[in-house]
N, CA, C and O atoms as a GROMACS GRO file, in nm:
protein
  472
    1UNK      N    1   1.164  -4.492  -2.616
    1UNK     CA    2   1.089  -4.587  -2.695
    1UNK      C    3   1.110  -4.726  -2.637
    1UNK      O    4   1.212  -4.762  -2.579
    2UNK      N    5   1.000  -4.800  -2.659
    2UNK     CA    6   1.022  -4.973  -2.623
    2UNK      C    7   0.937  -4.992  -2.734
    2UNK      O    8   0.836  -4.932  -2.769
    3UNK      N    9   1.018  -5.114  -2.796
    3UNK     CA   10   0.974  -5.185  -2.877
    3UNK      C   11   1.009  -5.314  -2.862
    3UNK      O   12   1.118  -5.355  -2.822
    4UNK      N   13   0.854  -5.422  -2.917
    4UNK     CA   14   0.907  -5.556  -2.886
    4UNK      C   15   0.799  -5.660  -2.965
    4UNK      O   16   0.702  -5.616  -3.026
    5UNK      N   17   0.831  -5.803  -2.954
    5UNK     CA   18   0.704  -5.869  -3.050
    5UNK      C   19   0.605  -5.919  -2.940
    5UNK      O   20   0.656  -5.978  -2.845
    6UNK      N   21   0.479  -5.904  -2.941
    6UNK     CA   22   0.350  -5.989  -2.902
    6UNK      C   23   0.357  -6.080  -2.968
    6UNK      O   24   0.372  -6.079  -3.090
    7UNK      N   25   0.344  -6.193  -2.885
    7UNK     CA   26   0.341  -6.343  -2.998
    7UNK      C   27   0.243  -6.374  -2.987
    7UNK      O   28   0.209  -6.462  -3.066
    8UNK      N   29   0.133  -6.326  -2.885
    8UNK     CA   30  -0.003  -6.379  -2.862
    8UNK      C   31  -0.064  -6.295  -2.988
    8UNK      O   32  -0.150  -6.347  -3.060
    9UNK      N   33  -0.025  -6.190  -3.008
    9UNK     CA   34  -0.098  -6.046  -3.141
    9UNK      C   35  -0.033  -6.106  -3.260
    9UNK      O   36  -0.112  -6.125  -3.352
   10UNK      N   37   0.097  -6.143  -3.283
   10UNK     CA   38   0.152  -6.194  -3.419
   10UNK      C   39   0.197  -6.076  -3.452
   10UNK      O   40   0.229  -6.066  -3.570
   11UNK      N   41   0.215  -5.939  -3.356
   11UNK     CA   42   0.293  -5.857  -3.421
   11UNK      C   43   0.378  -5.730  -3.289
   11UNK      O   44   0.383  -5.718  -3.166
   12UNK      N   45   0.418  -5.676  -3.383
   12UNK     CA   46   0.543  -5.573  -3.290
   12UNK      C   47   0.434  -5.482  -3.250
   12UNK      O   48   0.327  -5.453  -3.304
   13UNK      N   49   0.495  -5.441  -3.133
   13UNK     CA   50   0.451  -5.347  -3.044
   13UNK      C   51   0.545  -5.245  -2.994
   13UNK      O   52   0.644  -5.283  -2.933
   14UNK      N   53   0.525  -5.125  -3.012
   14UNK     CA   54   0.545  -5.012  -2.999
   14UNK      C   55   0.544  -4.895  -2.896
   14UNK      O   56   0.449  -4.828  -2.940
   15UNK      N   57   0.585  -4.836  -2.800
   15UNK     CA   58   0.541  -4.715  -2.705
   15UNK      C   59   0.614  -4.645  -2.685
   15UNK      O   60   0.736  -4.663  -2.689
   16UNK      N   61   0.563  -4.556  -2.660
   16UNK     CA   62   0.679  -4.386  -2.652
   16UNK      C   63   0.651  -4.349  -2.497
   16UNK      O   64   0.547  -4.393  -2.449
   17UNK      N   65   0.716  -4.291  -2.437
   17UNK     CA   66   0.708  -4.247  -2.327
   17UNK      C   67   0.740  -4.090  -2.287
   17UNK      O   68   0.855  -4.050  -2.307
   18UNK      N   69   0.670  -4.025  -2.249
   18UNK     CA   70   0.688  -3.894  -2.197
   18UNK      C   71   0.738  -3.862  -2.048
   18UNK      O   72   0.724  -3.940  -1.954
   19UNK      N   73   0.810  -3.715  -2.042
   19UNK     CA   74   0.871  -3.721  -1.936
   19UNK      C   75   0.739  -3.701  -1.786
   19UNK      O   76   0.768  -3.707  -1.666
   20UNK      N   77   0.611  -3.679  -1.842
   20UNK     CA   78   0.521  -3.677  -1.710
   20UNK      C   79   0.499  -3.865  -1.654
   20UNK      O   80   0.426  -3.884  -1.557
   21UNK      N   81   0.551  -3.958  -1.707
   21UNK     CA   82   0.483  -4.096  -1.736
   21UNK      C   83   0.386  -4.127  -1.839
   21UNK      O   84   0.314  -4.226  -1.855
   22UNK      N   85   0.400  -4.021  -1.905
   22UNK     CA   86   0.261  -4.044  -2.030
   22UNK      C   87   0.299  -4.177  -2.123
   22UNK      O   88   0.415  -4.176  -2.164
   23UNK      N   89   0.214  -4.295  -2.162
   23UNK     CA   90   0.234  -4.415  -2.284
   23UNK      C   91   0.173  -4.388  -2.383
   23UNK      O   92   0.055  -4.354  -2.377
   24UNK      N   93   0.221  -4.393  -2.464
   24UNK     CA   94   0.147  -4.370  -2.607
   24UNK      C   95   0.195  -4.476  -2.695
   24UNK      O   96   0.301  -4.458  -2.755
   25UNK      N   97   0.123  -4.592  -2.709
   25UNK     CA   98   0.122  -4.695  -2.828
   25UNK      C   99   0.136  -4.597  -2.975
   25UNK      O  100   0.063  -4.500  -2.996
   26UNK      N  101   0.218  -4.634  -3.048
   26UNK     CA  102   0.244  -4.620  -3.177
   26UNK      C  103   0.176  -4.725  -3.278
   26UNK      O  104   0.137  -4.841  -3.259
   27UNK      N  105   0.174  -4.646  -3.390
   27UNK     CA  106   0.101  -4.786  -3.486
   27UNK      C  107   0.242  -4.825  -3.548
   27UNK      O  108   0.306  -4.907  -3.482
   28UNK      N  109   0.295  -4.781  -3.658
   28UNK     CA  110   0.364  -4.804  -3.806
   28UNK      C  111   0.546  -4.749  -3.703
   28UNK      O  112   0.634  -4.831  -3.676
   29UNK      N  113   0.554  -4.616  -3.674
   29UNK     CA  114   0.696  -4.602  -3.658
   29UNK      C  115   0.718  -4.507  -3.508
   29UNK      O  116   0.602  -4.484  -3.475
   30UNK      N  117   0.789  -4.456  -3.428
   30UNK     CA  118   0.766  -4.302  -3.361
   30UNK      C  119   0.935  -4.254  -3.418
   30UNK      O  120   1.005  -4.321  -3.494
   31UNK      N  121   0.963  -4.146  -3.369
   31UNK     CA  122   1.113  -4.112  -3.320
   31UNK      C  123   1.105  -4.012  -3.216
   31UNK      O  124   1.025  -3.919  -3.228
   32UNK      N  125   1.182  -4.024  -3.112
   32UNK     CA  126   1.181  -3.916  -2.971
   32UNK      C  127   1.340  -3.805  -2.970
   32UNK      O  128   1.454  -3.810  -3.019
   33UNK      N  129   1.294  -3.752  -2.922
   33UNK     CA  130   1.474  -3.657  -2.853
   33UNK      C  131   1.421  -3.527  -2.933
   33UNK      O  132   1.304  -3.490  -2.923
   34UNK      N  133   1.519  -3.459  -3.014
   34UNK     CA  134   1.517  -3.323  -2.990
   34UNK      C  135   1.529  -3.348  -3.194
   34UNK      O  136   1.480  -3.257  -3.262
   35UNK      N  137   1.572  -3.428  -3.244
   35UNK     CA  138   1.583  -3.467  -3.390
   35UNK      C  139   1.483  -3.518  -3.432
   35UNK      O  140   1.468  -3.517  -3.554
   36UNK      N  141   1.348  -3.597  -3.321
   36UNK     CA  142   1.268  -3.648  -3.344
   36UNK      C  143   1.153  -3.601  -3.452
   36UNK      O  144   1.079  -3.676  -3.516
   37UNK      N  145   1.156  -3.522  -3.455
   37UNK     CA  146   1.052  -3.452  -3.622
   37UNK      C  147   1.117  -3.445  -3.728
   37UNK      O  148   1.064  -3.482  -3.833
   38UNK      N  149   1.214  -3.409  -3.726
   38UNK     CA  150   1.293  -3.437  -3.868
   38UNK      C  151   1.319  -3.574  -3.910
   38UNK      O  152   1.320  -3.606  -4.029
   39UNK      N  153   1.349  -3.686  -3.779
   39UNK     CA  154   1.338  -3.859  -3.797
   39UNK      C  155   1.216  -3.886  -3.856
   39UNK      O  156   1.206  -3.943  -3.965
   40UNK      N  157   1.109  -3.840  -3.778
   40UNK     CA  158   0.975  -3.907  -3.801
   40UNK      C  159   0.947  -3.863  -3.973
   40UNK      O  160   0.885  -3.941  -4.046
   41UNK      N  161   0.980  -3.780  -4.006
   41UNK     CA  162   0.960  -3.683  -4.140
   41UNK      C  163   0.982  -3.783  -4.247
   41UNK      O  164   0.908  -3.826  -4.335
   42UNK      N  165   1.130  -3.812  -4.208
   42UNK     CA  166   1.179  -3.881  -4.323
   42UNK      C  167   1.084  -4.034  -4.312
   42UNK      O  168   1.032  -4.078  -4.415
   43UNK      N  169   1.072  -4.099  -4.194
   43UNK     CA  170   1.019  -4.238  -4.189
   43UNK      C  171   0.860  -4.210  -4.258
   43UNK      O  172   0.837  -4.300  -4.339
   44UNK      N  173   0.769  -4.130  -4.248
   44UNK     CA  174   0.647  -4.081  -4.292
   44UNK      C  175   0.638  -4.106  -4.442
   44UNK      O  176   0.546  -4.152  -4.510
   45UNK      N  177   0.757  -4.061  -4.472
   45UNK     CA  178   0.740  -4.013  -4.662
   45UNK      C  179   0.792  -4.112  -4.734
   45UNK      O  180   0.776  -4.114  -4.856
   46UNK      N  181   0.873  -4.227  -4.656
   46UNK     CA  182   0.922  -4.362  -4.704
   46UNK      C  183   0.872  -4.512  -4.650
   46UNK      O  184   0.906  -4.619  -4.701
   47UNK      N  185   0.761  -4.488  -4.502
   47UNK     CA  186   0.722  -4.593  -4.490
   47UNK      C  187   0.615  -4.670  -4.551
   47UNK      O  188   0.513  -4.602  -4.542
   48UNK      N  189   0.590  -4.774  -4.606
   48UNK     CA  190   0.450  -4.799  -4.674
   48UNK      C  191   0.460  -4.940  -4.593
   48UNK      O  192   0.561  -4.987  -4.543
   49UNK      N  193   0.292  -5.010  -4.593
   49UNK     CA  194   0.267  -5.093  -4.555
   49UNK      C  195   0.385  -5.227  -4.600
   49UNK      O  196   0.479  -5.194  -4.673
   50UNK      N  197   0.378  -5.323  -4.570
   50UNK     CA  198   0.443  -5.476  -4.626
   50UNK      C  199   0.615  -5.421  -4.642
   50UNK      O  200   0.708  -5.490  -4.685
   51UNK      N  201   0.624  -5.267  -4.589
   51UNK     CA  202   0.791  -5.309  -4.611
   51UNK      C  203   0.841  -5.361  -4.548
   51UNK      O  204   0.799  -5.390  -4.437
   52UNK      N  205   1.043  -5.421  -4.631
   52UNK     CA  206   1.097  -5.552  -4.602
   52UNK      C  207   1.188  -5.498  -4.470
   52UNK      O  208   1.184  -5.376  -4.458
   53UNK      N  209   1.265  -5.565  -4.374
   53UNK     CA  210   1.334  -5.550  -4.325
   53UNK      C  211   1.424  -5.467  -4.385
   53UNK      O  212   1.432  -5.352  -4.343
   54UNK      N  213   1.498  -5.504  -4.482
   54UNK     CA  214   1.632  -5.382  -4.520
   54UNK      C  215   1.631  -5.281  -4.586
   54UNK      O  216   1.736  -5.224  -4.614
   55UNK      N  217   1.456  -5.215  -4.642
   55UNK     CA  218   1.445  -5.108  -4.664
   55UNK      C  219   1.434  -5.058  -4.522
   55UNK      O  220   1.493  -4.955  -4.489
   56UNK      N  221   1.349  -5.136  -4.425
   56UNK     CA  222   1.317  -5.065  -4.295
   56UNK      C  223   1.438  -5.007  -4.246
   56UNK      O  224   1.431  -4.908  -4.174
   57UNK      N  225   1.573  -5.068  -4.284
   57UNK     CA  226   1.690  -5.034  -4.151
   57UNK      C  227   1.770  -4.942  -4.275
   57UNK      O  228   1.871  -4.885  -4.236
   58UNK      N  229   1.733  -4.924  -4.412
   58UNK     CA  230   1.752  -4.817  -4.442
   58UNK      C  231   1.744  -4.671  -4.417
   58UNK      O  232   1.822  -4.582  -4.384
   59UNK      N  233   1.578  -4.685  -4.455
   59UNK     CA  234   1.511  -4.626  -4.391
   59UNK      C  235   1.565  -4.516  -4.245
   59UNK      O  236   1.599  -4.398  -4.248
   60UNK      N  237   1.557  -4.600  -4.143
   60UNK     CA  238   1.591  -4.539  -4.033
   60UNK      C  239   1.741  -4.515  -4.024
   60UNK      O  240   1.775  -4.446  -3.927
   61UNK      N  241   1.829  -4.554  -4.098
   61UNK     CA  242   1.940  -4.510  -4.086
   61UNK      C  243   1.932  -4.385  -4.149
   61UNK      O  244   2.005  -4.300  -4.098
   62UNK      N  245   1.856  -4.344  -4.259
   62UNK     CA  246   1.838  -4.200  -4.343
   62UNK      C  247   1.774  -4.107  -4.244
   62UNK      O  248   1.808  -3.989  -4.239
   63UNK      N  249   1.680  -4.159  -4.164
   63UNK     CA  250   1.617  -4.081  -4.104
   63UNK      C  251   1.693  -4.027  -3.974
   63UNK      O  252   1.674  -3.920  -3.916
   64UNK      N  253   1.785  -4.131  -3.942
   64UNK     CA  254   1.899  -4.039  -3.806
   64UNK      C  255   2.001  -3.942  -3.893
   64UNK      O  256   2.035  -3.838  -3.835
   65UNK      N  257   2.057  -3.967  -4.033
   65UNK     CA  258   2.155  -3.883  -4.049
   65UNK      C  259   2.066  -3.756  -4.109
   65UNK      O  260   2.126  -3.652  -4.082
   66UNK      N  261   1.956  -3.730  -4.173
   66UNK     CA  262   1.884  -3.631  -4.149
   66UNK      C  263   1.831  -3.532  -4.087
   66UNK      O  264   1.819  -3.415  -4.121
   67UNK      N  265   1.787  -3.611  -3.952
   67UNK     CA  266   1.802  -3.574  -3.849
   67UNK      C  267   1.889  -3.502  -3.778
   67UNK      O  268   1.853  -3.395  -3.727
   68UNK      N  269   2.048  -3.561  -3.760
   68UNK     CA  270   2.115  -3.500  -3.736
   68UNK      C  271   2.217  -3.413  -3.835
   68UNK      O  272   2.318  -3.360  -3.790
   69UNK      N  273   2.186  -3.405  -3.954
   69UNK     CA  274   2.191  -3.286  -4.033
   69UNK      C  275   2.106  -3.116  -3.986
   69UNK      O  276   2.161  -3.006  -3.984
   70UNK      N  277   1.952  -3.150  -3.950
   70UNK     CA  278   1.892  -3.050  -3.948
   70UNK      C  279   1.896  -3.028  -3.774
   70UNK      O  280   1.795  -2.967  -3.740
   71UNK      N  281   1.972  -3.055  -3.677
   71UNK     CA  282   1.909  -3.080  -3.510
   71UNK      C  283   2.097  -3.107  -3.462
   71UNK      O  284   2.158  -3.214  -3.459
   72UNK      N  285   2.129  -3.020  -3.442
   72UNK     CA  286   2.271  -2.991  -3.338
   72UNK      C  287   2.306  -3.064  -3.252
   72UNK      O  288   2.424  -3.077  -3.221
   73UNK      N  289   2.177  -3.146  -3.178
   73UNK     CA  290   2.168  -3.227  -3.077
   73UNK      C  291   2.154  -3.359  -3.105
   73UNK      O  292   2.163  -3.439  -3.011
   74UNK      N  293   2.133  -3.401  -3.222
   74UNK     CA  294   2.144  -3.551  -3.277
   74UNK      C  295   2.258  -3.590  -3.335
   74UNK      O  296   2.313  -3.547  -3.436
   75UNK      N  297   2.293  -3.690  -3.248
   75UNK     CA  298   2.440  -3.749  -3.298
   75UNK      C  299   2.385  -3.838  -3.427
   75UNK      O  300   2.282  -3.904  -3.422
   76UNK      N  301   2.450  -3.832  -3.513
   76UNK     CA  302   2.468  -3.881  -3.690
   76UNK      C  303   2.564  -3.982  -3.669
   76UNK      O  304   2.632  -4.005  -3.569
   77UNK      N  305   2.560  -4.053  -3.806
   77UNK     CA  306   2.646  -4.117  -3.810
   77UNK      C  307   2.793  -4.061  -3.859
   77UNK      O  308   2.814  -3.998  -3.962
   78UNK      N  309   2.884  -4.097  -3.763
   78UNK     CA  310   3.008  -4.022  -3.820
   78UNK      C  311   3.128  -4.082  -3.871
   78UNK      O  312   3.216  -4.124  -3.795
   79UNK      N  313   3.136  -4.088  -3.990
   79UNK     CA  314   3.198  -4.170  -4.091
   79UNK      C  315   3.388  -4.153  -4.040
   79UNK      O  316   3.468  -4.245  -4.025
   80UNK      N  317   3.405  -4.049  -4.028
   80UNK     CA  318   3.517  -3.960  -4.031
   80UNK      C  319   3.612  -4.066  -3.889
   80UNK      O  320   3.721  -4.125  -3.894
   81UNK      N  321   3.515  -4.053  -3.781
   81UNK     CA  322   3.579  -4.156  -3.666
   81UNK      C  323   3.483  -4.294  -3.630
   81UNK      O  324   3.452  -4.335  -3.518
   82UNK      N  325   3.449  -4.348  -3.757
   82UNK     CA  326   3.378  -4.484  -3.776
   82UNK      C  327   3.291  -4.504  -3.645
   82UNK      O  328   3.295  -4.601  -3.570
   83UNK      N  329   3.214  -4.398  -3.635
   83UNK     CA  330   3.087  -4.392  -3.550
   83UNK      C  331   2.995  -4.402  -3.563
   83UNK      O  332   2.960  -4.302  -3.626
   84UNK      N  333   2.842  -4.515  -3.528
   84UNK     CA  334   2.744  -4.550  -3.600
   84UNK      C  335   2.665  -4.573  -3.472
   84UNK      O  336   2.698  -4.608  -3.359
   85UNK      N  337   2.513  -4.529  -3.546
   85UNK     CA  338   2.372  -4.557  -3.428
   85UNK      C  339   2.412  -4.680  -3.415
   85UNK      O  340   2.506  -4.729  -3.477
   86UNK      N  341   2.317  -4.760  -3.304
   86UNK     CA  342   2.290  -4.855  -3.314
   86UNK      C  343   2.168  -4.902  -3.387
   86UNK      O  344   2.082  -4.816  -3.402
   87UNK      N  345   2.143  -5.022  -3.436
   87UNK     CA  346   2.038  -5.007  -3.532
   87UNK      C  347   2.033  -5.189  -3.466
   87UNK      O  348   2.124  -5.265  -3.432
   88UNK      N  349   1.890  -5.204  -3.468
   88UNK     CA  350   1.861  -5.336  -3.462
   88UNK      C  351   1.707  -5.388  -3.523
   88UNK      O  352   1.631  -5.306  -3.574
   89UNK      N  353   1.690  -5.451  -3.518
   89UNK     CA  354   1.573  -5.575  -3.540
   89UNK      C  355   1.505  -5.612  -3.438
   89UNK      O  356   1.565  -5.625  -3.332
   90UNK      N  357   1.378  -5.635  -3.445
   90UNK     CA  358   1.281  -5.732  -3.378
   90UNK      C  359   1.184  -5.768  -3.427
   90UNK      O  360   1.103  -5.702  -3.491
   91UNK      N  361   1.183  -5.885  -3.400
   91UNK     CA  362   1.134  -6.002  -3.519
   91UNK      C  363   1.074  -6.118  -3.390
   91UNK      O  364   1.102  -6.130  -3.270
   92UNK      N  365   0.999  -6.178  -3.466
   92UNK     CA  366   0.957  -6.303  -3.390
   92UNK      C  367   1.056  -6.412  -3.345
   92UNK      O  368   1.041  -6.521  -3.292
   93UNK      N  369   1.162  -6.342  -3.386
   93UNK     CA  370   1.269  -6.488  -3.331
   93UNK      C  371   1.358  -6.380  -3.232
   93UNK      O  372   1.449  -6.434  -3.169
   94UNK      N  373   1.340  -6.244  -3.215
   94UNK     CA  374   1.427  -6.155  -3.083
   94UNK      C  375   1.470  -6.064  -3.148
   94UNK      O  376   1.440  -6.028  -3.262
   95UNK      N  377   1.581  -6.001  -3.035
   95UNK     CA  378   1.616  -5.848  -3.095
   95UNK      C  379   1.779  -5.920  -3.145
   95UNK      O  380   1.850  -6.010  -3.101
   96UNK      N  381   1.789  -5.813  -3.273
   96UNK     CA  382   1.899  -5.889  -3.335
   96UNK      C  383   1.954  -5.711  -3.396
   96UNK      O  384   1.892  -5.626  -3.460
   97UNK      N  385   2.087  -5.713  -3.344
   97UNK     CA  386   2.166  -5.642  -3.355
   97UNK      C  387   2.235  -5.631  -3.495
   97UNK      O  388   2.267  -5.736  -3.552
   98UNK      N  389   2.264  -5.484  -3.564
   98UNK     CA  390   2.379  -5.485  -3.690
   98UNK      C  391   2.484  -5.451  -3.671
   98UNK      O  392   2.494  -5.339  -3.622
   99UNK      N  393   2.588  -5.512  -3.694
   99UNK     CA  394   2.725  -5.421  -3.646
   99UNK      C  395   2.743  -5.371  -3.768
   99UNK      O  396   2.700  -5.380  -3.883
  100UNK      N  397   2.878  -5.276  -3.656
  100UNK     CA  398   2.912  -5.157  -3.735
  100UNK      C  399   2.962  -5.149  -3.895
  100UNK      O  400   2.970  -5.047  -3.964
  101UNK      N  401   2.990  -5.271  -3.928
  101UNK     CA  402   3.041  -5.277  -4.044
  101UNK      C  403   2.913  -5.284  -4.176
  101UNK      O  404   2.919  -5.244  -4.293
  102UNK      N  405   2.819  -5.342  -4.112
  102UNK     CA  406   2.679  -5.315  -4.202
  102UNK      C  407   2.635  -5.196  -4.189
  102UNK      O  408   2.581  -5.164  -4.295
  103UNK      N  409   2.629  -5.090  -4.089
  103UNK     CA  410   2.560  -4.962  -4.058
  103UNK      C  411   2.678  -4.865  -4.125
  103UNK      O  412   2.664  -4.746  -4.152
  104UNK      N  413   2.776  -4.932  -4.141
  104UNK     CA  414   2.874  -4.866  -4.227
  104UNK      C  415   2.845  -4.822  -4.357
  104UNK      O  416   2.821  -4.713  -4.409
  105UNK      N  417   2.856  -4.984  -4.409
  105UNK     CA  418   2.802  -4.983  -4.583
  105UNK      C  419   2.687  -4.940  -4.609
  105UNK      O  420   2.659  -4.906  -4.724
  106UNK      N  421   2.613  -4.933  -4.523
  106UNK     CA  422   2.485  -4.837  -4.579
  106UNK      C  423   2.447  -4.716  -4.566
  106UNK      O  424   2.368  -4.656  -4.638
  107UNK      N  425   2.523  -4.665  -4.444
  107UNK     CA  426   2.554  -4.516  -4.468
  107UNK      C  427   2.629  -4.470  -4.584
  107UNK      O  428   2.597  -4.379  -4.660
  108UNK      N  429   2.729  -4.540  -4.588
  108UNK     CA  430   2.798  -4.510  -4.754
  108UNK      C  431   2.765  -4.528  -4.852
  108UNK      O  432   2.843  -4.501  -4.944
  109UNK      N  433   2.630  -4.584  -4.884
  109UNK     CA  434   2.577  -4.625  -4.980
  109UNK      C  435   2.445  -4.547  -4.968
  109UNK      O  436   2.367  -4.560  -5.062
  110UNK      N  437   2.400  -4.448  -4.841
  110UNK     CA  438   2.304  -4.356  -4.859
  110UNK      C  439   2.378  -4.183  -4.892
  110UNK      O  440   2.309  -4.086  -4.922
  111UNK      N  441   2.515  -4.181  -4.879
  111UNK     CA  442   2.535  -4.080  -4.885
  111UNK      C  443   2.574  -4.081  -5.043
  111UNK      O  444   2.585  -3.978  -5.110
  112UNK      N  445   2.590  -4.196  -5.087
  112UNK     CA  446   2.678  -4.204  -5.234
  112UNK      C  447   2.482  -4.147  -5.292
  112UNK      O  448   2.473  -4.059  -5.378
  113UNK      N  449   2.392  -4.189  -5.252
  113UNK     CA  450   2.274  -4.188  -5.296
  113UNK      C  451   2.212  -4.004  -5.306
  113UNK      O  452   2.157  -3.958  -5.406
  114UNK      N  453   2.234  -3.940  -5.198
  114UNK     CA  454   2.238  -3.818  -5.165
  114UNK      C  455   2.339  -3.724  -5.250
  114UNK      O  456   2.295  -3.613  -5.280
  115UNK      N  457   2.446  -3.750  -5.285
  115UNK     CA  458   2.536  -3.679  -5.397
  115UNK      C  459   2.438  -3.671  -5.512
  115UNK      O  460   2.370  -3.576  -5.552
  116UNK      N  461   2.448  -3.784  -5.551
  116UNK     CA  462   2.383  -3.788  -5.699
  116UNK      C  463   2.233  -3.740  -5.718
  116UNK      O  464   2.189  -3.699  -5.825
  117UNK      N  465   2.161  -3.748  -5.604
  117UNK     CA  466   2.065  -3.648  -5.634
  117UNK      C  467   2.079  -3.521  -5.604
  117UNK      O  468   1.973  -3.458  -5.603
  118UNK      N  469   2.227  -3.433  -5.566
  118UNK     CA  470   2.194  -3.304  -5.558
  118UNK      C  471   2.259  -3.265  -5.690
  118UNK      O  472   2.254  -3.148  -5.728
   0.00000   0.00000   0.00000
């Protein structure tokens, strides 16, 4: 994936890449690798137009530990040895990184979310 802002468009731009050289512009979200349908699944059924940044990095944080719930080959976040995706931002002012201590609390605060609904 590359993602980045057009400032001449006023908005983010998106592309996936295949292993022949194939580009494929995305509109709203993609996810790639071998977890990538179970990512995209979850981002599908929770993305709606005008959402904010910190549902977005919710969002995709639910959609990697899902992911690597259902896909052997997707590394999750792993609480146990304080191991976390990287997760970032891009925004009209650049790419802006979360550390681990935010990708923390919100994994713990999606799994506290996941108990209580089973």
């Amino acid at each position: 994936l590359v993602a980045g802002f057009d400032p001449r468009a006023g908005l983010g731009r998106l592309f996936q890449f295949d292993v022949t050289g194939g580009r494929y512009e995305e509109r709203d979200y993609a996810a790639i690798g071998s977890g990538g349908l179970h990512a995209s699944t979850v981002v599908k059924l929770r993305h709606h137009d005008g959402i904010e940044a910190d549902e977005a990095i919710d969002v995709a944080i639910e959609a990697i530990f899902q992911a690597a719930d259902e896909d052997i080959a997707t590394g999750g976040p792993d609480i146990v040895r304080g191991i976390y995706p990287v997760v970032a931002l891009i925004t009209a002012d650049g790419f802006e990184r979360l550390d681990d201590d935010d990708v923390a609390a919100r994994t713990g605060s999606l799994l506290e979310r996941l108990r209580g609904a089973s």
